[in-house]
C-alpha positions in Angstrom: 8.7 98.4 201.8 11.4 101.1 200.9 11.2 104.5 202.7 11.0 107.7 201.1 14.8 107.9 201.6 15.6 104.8 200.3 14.1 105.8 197.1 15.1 108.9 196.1 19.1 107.5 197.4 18.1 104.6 194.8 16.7 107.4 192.1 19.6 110.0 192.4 22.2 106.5 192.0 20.3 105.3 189.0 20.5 108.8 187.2 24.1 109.0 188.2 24.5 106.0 186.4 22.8 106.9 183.2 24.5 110.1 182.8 28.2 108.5 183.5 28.2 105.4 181.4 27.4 107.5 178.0 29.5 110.3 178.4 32.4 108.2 179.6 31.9 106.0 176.2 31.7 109.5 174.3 35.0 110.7 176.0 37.0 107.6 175.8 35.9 107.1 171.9 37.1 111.2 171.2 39.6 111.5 173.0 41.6 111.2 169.6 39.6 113.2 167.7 39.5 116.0 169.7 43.5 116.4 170.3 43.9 116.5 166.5 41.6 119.3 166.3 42.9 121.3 169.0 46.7 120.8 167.0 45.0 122.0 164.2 43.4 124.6 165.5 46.4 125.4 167.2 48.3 125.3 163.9 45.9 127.7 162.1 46.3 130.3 165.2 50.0 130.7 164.8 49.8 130.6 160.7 46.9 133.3 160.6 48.6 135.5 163.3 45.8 135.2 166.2 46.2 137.9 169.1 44.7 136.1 171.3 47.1 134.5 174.1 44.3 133.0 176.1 44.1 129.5 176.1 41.0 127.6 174.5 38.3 126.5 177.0 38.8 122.8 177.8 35.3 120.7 176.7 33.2 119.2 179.7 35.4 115.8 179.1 38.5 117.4 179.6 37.7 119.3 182.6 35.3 116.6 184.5 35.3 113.1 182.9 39.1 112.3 182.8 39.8 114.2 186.4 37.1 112.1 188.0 38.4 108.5 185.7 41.5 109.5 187.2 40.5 109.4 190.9 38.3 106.3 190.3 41.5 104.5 188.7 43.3 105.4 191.9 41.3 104.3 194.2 41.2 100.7 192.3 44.5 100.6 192.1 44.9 101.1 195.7 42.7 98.6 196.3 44.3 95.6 194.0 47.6 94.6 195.6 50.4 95.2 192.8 51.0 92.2 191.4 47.3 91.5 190.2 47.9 94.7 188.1 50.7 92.9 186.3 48.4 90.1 185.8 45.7 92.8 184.6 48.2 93.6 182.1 49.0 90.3 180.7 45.3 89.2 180.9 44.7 92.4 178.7 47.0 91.2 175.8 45.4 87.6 176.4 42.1 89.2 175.4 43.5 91.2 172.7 44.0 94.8 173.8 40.5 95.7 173.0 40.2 99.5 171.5 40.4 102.4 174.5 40.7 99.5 177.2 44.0 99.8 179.5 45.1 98.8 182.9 43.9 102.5 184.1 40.6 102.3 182.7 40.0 98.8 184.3 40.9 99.9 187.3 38.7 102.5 187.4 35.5 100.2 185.9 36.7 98.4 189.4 36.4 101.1 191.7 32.8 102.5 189.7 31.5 99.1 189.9 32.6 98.6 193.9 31.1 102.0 194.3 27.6 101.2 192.8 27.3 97.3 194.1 27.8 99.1 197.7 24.8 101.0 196.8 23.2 98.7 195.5 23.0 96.6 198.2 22.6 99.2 201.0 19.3 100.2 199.3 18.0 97.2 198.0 18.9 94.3 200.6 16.4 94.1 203.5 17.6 95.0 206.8 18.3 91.5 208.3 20.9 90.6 205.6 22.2 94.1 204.7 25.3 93.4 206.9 26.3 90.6 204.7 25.1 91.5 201.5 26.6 94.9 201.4 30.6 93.8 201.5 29.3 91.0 199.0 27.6 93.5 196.1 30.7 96.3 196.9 33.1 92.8 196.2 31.3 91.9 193.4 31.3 95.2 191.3 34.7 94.9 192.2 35.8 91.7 190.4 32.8 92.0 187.5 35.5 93.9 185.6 38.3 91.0 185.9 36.0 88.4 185.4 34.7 90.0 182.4 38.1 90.4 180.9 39.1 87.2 181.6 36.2 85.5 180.0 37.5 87.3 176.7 40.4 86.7 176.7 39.5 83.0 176.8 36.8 83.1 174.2 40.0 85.0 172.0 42.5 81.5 173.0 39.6 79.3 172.0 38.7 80.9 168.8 43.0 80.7 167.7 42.8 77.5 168.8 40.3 76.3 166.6 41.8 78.6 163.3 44.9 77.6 163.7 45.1 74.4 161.7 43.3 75.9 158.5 45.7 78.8 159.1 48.8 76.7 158.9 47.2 74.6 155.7 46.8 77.7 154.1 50.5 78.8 155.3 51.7 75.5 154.1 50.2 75.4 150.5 51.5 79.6 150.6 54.9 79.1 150.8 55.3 75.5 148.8 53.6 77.4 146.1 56.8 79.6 145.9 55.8 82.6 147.8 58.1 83.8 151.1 57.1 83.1 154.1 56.5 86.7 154.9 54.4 87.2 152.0 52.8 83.7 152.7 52.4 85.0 156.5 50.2 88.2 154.7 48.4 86.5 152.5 46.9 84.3 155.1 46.4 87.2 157.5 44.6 88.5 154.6 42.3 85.8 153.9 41.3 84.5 157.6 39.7 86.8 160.2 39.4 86.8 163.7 41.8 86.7 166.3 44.6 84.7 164.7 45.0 87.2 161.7 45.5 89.7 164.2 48.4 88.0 165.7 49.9 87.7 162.1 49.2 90.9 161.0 50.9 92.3 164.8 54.0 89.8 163.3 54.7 91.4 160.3 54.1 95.5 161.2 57.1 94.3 164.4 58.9 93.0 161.8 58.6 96.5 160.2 59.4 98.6 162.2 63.2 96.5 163.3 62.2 93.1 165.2 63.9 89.9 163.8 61.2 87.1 163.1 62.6 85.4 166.0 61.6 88.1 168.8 58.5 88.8 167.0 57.3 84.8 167.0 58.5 84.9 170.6 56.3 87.8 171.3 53.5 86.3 169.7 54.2 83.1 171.9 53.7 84.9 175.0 50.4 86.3 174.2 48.5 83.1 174.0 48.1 80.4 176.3 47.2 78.1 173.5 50.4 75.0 173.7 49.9 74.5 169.8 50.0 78.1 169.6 53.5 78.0 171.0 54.9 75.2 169.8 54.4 76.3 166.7 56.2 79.6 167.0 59.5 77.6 168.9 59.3 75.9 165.5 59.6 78.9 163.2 62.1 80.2 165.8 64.4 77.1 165.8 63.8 77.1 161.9 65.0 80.9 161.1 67.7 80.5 164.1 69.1 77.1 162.0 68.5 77.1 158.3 66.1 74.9 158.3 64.1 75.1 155.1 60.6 76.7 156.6 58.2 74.4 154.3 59.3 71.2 155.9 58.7 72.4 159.1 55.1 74.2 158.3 54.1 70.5 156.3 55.1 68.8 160.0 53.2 71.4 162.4 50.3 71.5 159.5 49.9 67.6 160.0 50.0 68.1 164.0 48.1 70.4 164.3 45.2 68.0 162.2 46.3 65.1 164.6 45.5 67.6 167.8 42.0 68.5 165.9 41.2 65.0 166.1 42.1 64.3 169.1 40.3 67.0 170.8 36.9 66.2 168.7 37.2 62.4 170.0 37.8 63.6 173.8 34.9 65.6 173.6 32.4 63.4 171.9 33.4 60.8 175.1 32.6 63.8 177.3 29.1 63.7 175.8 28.0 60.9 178.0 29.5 61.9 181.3 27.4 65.2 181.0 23.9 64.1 179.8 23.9 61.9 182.4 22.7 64.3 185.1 20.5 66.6 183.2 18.9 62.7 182.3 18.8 62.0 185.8 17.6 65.3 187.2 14.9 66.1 183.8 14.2 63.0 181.8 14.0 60.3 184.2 11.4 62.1 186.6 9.5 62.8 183.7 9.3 59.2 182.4 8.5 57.5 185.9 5.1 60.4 185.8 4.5 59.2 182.5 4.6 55.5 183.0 4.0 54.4 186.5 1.6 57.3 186.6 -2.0 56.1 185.4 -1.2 52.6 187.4 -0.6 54.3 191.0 -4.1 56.2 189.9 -5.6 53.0 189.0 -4.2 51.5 192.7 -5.2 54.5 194.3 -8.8 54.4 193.2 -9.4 50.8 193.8 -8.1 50.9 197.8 
């Protein structure tokens, strides 16, 4: 049974919770929002002549929310060594730089989540195993965030993976149809969605704004772990770095890309057996022996 302390510790850390979560979701989501009006604000002010040379009150966001996500983003950083922030960072673009999600707000989902499995534990676990299960919920909360992330950014691999060879048909039948290949490159990021026309749409604004197709395929390369993900960028690389005429080479990694479908389907479907085999034996099996040798060991049973 919990004390009287115990619960109102557990009460005043649950409403903590519930205030901080929606207000940090508010802040992070205006933070844009809010500097545009205070430039135009700002801008109306000096056009209209205002007197006043006080400065505007900051809103509750600015003057609590981002001080205290500041301190929690220090102490995770302090407590991930430096190069697992560099991996943070690369795991980020792996995943797809979701929208208002950087290394500092990860960091300080780390230390909130440390914080409150800490708690969590120290209030819920019974007093023989508190010892051990408070360093394990305060490591937990601290590694939900990574494992989270991680686990999108290999649901993102997966899903270019699998759109990739209807990406690179479409590219194909594009550019033989007489269109270039940057045009071809839009008009499939136009017509396909997820991840992949992402990647091609991040492509062409580079190109925009002064990359050369090489350094933007080679960009493009490095945020995917997919191998026929890369080896077809090295391939439009080597093409634009040597003259070679792009459609041959799209027809070539359109057709290996296929043969790699294939081949994946036919590895899983002999996977199939391997893992039915112990749901079968740990499910089925017990099931059928009840059913069948059942009513007999009654029968044996009743007549001894």
């Amino acid at each position: 049974m919990m004390t009287g302390d115990r619960m109102l510790l557990l009460g005043l850390g649950l409403v903590f919770l519930a205030v901080l979560m929606p207000v940090s979701v508010v802040a992070l989501t205006s933070r844009d929002r809010r500097q545009v009006n205070r430039s135009l604000e700002g801008i109306a002010h000096t056009r209209f002549g205002a007197t006043s040379l006080a400065p505007p009150e900051l809103p509750f966001t600015d003057r609590v929310l981002k001080p205290l996500l500041h301190r929690c983003s220090r102490l995770g950083g302090r407590l991930t060594p430096s190069g697992a922030i560099e991996k943070m960072a690369k795991r980020l673009d792996l995943a797809g730089n979701p929208v208002n999600l950087d290394v500092e707000r990860i960091l300080a989902f780390k230390a909130v989540g440390l914080v409150l499995g800490v708690l969590a534990a120290a209030l819920l676990a019974p007093d023989g195993i508190r010892l051990v299960a408070v360093p394990l919920a305060g490591a937990l909360g601290l590694f939900v965030p990574d494992l989270l992330l991680t686990n999108r950014g290999q649901k993102r691999q997966l899903d270019m993976r699998k759109s990739l060879p209807d990406a690179l048909d479409l590219l194909t039948i594009s550019v033989e149809a007489g269109l270039g290949f940057d045009a071809a490159l839009l008009q499939v990021a136009r017509r396909t969605s997820g991840p992949l026309a992402g990647e091609f749409f991040r492509v062409l604004q580079e190109m925009q704004i002064g990359k050369s197709r090489a350094e933007a395929f080679r960009g493009m390369a490095e945020r995917t772990t997919v191998a026929e993900f890369a080896r077809f960028s090295s391939a439009i690389v080597q093409a634009d770095t040597l003259g070679i005429p792009i459609a041959n080479v799209l027809r070539e990694q359109a057709a290996e890309m296929r043969l790699k479908r294939s081949q994946r389907a036919e590895e899983q479907a002999h996977k199939v057996p391997v893992k039915i085999l112990f749901p079968m034996v740990l499910f089925l099996l017990p099931a059928i022996f009840v059913i069948i040798i059942g009513p007999g060991a009654l029968t044996i049973a009743e007549t001894f």
